[in-house]
C-alpha positions as CSV (number, residue, x, y, z in Angstrom):
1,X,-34.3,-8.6,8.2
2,X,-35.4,-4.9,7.4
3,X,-33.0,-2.0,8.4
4,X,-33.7,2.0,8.7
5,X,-33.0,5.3,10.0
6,X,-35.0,6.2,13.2
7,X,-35.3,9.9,12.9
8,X,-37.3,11.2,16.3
9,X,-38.0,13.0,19.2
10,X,-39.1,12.0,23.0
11,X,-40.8,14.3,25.1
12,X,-41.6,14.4,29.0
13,X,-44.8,15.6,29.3
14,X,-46.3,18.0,32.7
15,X,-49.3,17.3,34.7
16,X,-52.3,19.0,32.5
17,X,-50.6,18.8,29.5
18,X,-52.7,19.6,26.6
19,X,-52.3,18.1,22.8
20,X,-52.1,21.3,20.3
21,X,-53.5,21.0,16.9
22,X,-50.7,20.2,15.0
23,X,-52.8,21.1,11.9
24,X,-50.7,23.4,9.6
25,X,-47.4,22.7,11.6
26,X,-44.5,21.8,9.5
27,X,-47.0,20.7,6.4
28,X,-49.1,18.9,8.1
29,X,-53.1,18.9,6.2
30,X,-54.5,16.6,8.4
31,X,-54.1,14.3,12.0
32,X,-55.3,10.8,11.2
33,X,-57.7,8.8,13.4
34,X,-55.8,7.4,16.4
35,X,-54.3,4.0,16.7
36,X,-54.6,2.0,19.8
37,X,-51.8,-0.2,20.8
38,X,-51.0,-2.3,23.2
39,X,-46.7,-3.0,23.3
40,X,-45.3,-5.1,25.6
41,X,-41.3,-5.3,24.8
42,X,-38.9,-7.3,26.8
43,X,-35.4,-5.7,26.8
44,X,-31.8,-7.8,26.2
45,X,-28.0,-7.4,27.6
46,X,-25.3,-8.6,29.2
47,X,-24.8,-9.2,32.5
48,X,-22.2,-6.1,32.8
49,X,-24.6,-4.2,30.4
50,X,-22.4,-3.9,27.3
51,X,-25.5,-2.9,25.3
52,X,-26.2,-0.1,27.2
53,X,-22.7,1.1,27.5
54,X,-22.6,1.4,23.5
55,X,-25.6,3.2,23.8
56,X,-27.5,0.0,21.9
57,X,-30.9,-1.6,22.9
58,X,-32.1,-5.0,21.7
59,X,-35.9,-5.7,22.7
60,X,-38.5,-8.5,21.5
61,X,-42.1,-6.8,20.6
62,X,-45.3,-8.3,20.7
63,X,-47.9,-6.3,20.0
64,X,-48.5,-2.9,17.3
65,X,-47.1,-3.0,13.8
66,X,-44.0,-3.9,14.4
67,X,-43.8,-7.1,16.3
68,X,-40.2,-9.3,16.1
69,X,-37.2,-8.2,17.0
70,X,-35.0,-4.2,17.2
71,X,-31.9,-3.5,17.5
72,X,-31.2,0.3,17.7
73,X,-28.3,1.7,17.2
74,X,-26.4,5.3,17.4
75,X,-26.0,6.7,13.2
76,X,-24.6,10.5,14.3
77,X,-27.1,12.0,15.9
78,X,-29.7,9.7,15.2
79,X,-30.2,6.0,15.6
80,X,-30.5,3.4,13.0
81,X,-33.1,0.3,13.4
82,X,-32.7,-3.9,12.9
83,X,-35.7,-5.3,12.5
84,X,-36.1,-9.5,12.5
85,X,-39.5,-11.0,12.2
86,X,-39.6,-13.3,15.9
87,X,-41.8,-16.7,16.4
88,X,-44.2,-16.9,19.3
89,X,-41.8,-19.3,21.4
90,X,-38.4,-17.1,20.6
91,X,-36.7,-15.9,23.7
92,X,-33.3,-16.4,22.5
93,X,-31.7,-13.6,20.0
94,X,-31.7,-15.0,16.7
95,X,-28.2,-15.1,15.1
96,X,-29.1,-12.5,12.6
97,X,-29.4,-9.7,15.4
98,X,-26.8,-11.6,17.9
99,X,-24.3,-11.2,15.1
100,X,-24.7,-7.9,14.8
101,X,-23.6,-6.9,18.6
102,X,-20.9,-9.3,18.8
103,X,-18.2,-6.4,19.2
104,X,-19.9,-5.5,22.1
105,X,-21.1,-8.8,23.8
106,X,-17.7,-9.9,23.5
107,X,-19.2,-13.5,24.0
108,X,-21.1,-12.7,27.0
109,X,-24.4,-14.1,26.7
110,X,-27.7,-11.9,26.2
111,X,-30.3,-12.1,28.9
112,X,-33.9,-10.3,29.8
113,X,-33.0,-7.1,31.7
114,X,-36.0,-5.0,31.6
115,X,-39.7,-5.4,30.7
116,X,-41.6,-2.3,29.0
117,X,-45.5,-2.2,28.5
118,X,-46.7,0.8,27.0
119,X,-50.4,2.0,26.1
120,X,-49.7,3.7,22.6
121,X,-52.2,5.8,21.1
122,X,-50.5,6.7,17.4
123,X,-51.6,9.0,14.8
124,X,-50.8,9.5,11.7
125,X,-49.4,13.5,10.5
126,X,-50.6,13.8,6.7
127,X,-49.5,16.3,4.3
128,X,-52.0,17.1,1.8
129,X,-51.1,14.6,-0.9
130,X,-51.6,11.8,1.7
131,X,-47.9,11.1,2.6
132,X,-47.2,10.6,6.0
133,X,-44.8,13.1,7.5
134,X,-44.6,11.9,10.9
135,X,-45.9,9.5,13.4
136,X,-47.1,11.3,16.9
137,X,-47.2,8.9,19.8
138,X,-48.8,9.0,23.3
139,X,-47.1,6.9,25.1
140,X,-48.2,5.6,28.5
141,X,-45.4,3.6,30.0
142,X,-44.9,1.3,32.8
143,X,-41.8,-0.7,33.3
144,X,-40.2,-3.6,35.6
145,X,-36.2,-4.1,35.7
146,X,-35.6,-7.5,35.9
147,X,-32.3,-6.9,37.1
148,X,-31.6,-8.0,40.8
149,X,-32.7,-5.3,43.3
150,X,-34.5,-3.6,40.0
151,X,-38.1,-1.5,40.7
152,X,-40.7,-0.5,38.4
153,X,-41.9,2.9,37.3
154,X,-44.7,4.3,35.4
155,X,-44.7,7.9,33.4
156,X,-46.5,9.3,30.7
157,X,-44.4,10.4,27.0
158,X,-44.7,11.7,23.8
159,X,-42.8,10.6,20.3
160,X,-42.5,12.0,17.4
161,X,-40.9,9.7,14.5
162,X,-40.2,10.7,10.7
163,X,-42.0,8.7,8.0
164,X,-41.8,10.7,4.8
165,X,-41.0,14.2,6.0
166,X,-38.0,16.2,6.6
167,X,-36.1,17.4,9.8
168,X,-37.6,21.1,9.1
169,X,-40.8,19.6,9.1
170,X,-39.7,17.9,12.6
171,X,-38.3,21.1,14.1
172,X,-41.6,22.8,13.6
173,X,-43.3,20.1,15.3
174,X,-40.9,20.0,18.1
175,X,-41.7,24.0,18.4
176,X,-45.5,23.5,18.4
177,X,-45.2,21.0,21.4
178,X,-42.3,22.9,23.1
179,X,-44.8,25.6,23.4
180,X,-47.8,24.2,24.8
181,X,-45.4,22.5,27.7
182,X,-43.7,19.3,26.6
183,X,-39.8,18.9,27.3
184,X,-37.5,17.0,25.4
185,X,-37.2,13.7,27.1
186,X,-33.7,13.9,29.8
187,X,-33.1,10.3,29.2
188,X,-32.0,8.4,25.7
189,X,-34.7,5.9,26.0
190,X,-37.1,3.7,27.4
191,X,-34.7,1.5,28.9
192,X,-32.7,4.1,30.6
193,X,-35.9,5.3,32.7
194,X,-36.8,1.1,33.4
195,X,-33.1,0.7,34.7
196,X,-32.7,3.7,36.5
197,X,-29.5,3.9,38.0
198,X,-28.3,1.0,36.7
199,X,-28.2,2.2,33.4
200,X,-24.5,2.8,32.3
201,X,-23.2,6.5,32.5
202,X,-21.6,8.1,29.7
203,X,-17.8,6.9,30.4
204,X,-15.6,9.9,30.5
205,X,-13.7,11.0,27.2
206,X,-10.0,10.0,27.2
207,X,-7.9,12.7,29.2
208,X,-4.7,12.6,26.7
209,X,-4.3,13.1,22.6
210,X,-2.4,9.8,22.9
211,X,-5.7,7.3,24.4
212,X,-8.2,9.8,22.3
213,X,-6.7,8.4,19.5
214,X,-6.5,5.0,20.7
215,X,-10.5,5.2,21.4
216,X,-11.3,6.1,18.4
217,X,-10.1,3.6,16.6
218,X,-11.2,0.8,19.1
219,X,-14.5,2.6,18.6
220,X,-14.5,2.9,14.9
221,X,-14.1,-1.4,15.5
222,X,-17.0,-1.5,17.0
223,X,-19.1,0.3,14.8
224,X,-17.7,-0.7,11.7
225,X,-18.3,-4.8,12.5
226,X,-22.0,-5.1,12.0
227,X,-21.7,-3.6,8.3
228,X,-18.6,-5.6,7.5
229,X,-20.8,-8.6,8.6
230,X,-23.2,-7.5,6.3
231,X,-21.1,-7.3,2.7
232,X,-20.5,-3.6,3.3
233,X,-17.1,-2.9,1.3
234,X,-17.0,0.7,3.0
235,X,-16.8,-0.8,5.9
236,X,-14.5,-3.4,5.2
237,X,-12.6,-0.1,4.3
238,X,-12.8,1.8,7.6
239,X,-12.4,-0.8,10.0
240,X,-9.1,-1.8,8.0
241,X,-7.9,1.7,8.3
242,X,-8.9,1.8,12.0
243,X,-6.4,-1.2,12.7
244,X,-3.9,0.1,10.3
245,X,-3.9,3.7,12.8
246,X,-3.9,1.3,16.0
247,X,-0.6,-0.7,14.5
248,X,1.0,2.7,13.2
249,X,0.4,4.4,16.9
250,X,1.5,1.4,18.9
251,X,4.8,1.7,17.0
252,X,5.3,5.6,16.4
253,X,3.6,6.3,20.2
254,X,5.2,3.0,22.1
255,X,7.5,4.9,24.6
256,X,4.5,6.6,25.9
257,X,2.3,3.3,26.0
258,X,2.7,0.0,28.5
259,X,1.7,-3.6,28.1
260,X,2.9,-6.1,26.2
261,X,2.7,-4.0,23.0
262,X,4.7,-6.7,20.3
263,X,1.6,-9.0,20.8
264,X,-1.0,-6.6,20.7
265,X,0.6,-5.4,17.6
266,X,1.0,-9.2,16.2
267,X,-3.2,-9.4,16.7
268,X,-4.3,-6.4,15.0
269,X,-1.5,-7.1,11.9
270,X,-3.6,-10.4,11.5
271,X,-7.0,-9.3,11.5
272,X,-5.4,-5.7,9.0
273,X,-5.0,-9.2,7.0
274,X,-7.7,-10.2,6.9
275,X,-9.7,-7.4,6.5
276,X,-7.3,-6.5,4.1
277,X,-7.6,-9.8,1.9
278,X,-11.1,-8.5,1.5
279,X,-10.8,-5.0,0.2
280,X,-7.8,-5.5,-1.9
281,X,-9.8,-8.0,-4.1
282,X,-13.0,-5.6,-4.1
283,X,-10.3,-2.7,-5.3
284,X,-8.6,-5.3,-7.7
285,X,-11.8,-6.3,-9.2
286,X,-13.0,-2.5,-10.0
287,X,-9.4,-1.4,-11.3
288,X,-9.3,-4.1,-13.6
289,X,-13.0,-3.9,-14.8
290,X,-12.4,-0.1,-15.2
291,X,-9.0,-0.8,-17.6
292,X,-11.1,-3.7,-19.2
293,X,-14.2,-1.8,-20.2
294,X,-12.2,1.4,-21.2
295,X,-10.5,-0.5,-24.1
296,X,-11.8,-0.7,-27.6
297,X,-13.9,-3.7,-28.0
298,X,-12.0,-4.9,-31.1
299,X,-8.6,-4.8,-28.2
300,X,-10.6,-7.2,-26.0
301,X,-9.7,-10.5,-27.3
302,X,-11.0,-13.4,-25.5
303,X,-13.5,-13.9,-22.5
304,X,-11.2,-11.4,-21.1
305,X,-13.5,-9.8,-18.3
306,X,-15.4,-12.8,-17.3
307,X,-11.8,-14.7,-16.5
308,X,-10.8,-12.0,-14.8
309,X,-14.2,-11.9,-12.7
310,X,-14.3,-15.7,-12.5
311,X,-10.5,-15.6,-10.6
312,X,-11.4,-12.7,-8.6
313,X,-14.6,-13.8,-7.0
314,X,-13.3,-17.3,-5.9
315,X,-10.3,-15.5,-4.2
316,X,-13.0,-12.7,-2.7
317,X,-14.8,-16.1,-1.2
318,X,-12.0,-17.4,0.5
319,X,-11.0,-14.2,2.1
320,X,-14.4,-13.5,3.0
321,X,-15.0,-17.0,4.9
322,X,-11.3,-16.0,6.6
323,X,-12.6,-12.9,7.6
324,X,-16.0,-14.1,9.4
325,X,-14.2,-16.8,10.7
326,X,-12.0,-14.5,12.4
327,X,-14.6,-11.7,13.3
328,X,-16.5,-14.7,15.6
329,X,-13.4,-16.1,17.3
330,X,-12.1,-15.7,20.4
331,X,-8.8,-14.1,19.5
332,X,-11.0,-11.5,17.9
333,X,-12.8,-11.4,21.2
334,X,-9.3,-10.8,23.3
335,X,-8.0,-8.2,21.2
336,X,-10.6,-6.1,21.8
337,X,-10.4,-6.8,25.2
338,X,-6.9,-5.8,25.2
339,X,-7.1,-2.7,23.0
340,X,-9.5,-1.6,25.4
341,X,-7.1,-2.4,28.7
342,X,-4.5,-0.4,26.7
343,X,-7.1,3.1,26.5
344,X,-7.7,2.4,30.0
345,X,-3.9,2.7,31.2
346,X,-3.2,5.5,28.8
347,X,-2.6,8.2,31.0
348,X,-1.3,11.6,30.2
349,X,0.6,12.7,26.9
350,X,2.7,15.4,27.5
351,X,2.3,17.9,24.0
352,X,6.8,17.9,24.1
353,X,6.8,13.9,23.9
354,X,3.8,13.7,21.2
355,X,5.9,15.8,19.0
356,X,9.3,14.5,19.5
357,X,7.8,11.0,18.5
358,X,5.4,12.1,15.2
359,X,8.6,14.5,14.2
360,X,10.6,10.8,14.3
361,X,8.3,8.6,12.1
362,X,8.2,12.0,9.8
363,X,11.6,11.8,9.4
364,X,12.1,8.1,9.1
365,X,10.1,8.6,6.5
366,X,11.7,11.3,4.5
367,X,14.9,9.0,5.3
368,X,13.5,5.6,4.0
369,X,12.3,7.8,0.3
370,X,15.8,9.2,-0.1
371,X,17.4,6.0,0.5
372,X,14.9,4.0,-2.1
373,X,16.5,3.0,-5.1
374,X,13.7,-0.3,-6.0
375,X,10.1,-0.7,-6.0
376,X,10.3,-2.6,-2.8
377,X,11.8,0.2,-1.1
378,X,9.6,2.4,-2.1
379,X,6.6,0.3,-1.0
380,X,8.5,0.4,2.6
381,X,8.7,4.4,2.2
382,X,5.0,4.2,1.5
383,X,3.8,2.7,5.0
384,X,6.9,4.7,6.3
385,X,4.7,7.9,5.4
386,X,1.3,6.3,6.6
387,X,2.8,5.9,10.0
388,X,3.7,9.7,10.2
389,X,0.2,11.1,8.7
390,X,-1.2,8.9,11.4
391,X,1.2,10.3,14.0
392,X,0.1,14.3,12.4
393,X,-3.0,13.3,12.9
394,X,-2.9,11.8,16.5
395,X,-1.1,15.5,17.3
396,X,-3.0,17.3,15.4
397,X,-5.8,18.5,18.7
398,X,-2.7,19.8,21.1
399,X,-0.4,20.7,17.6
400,X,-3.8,22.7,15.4
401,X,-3.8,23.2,11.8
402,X,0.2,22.9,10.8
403,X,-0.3,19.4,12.1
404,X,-3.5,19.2,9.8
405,X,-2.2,20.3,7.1
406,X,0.8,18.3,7.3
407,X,-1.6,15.2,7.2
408,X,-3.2,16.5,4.0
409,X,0.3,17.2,2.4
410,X,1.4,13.1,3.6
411,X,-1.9,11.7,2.4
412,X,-1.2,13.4,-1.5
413,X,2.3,11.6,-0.9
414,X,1.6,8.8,0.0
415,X,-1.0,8.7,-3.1
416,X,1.3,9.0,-5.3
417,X,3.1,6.1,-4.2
418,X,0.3,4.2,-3.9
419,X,-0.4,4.3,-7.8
420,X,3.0,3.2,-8.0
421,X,2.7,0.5,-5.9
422,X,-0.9,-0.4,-7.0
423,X,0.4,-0.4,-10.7
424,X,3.1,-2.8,-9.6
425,X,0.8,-5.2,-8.0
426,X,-2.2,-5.0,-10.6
427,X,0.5,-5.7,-13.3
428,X,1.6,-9.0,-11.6
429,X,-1.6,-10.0,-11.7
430,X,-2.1,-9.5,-15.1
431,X,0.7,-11.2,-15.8
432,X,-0.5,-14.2,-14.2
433,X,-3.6,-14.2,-15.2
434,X,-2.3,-14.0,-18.9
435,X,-0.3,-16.8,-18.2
436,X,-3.4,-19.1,-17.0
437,X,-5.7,-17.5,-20.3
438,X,-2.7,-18.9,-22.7
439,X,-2.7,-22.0,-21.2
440,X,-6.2,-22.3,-21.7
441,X,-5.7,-22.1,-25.2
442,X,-7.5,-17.9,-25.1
443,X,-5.6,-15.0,-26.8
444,X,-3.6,-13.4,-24.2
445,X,-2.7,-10.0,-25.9
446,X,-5.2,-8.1,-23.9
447,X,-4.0,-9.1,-20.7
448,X,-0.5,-7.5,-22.1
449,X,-2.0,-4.3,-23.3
450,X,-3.8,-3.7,-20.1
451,X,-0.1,-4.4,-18.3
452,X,1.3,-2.2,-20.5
453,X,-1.1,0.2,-19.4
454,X,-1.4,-0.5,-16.0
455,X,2.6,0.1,-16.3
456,X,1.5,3.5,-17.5
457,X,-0.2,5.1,-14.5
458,X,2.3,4.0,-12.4
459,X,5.2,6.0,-14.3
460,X,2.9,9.0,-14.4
461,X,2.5,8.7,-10.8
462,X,6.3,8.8,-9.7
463,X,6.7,12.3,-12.2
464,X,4.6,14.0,-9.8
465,X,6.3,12.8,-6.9
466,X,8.8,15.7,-6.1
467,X,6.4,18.2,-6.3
468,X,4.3,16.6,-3.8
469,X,7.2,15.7,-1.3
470,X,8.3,19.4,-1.4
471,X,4.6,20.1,-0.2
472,X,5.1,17.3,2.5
473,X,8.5,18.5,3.5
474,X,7.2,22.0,3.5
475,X,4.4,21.3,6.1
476,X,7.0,19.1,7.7
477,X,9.0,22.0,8.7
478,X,6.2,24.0,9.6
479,X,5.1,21.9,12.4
480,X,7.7,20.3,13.7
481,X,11.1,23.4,12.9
């Protein structure tokens, strides 16, 4: 399974057009010989399309260099591509590729949709050392929905795709062909022109702050899944975050929202779990190798680090099996579902409402601080002040930069008493796994030096804490009087 970045441009070409001599154009020493290919690519979705909708395509190639099967994806402005080698008798996605749009399927099985042949005649653009900057296609295209009531069409294209060259390199190709007639291409791909007007428009954006932010975070879901399927630990990172936003705004925003919003909440607190299982034992495993490996050697007494990596790893395997397990079931499945019923029926957000409800978490906040006497309570104070830079930030398009700001004054807040709060966990740990080293017959003094350390930061952390809650308060009053 091979992944990139698919970095091109589509053209629509006139009647007459003419090929330029791209010779000297963005680098380009040389055209190479041209490459005749014969594609013929079958095209996959849903019955409702869901593939399209996410602006994804799926095919199965035979034929050119690149035979098996793509999945393409949006990456910003670009799109990112999947590639799994496919047998001669595959017609059924493999799990590999399945896997990867199961956020969008939603378990809805994946069927032929469209069939595109196209008469490719590629050439290779070479700078002077021989690299390849870029791949020019002529494309001729014919193509056959195999949707119900579906027609065919035929038309005539040109792509340009990035090998080893830069985008300046690409918009002085785009020029060259701009100018001797070609247009860039009105539809995103292939599949859009083969489907016609069954191809899924571009749903409109949410009308309200309120289901903007909702979307986003159901969309952040979405695109975060295939990476967390694959190991990614940044991912595992954002899509945590994303549910952590969509529990702090069902809370904070719930006057304004309907459904049945305790079970909604219920689901995405369970899969913030799991996801959360994950990346606290990734985080866990770096602090403690940093603390580890920053000691003197003569302080590290005992297999100290390979315990410690030992424990870790067989608790990052559990929580990682957890997590899949839940990512392919069918509660997964319906909260999606449901968190995208709940952007549907989001209607409008009246600016007074938004703010009367983020100034309340913001001052439930402040409240739950000044009233913590124990670490526990000042854990409580710490998702307390998540919940109102979420809420700043939901505001922040109809409230502008004091409600921006405010979120950047929170975030260095809540910081701070996350050290705190990480020390305290992190030196439970070691604690434990001191314990379990001593009764193994190791030395355990390292595992107390590193507490006693890990102890450390976290008093550091709390001295800084009233200069950054004056900050907070500060922006506080700015925004919200």
């Amino acid at each position: 399974m091979a992944g990139k970045l698919e970095i091109e441009r589509k053209y629509e070409l006139p009647d007459g057009f003419a090929m330029p001599d791209l010779t000297g154009v963005g680098g380009v020493a040389a055209v190479g010989e041209p490459d005749d290919q014969r594609l013929d690519a079958v095209y996959y979705d849903t019955a409702e399309l869901h593939l399209a909708r996410g602006r994804v395509t799926l095919r199965r190639r035979t034929g050119g260099n690149d035979a098996g099967w793509h999945l393409k994806r949006p990456a910003g402005g670009e799109r990112s591509e999947l590639q799994v080698p496919a047998n001669k008798t595959q017609r059924v996605p493999p799990r590999a590729i399945a896997d990867q749009v199961r956020a969008l399927t939603r378990g809805e099985a994946l069927a032929p949709v469209a069939r595109i042949r196209t008469h490719r005649v590629e050439r290779a653009l070479r700078a002077a050392d021989g690299r390849t900057l870029a791949l020019l296609a002529d494309d001729t295209v014919s193509t056959e929905s195999l949707r119900a009531g579906g027609g065919a069409r035929e038309w005539h294209e040109l792509e340009v795709e990035l090998v080893d060259g830069d985008t300046k390199a690409l918009e002085r190709l785009d020029a060259a062909l701009r100018k001797a007639g070609a247009r860039p291409s009105k539809s995103a791909s292939k599949l859009q022109q083969a489907l016609g007007p069954d191809y899924p428009i571009t749903p409109e954006a949410p009308g309200s702050a309120l289901a903007a932010y909702l979307a986003a975070q159901r969309d952040a879901l979405i695109e975060q899944d295939p990476q967390v399927r694959d190991g990614d630990a940044e991912a595992v990172h954002k899509m945590r975050v994303a549910t952590r936003r969509l529990r702090s705004t069902l809370r904070s925003f719930a006057p304004m929202l309907t459904g049945d919003l305790d079970a909604l909440h219920e689901e995405v607190k369970w899969v913030t779990g799991l996801l959360g299982a994950v990346r606290d034992t990734d985080v866990m495993g770096e602090r403690l190798d940093h603390l580890v490996h920053a000691e003197p050697a003569e302080l590290v007494l005992g297999p100290v680090a390979a315990r410690i990596t030992s424990l870790l790893a067989a608790q990052a395997a559990e929580a990682r099996k957890a997590l899949m397990a839940g990512l392919d079931s069918p509660r997964y499945t319906a909260l999606l579902n449901e968190v995208d019923a709940l952007v549907a029926r989001t209607g409008p957000a009246p600016r007074k409402r938004l703010m009367r409800l983020a100034r309340k978490a913001q001052r439930r906040a402040d409240g739950r601080l000044d009233a913590a006497t124990s670490d526990a309570e000042m854990h409580e104070s710490r998702k307390a002040y998540k919940r109102a830079r979420y809420a700043a930030e939901l505001v922040a398009p109809v409230a502008g930069k004091p409600a921006t700001a405010l979120a950047d004054r929170v975030t260095d807040l809540q910081d701070a008493l996350g050290t705190h709060q990480d020390a305290m966990v992190t030196g439970e740990l070691l604690k434990a796994y001191g314990i379990t080293a001593y009764g193994a017959g190791e030395n355990a003094f390292t595992y107390g030096l590193l507490h006693a350390r890990i102890d450390e930061q976290g008093r550091r952390a709390l001295e800084d804490l009233p200069r950054v809650r004056r900050r907070a308060r500060k922006a506080a009053r700015a925004l919200y009087g």
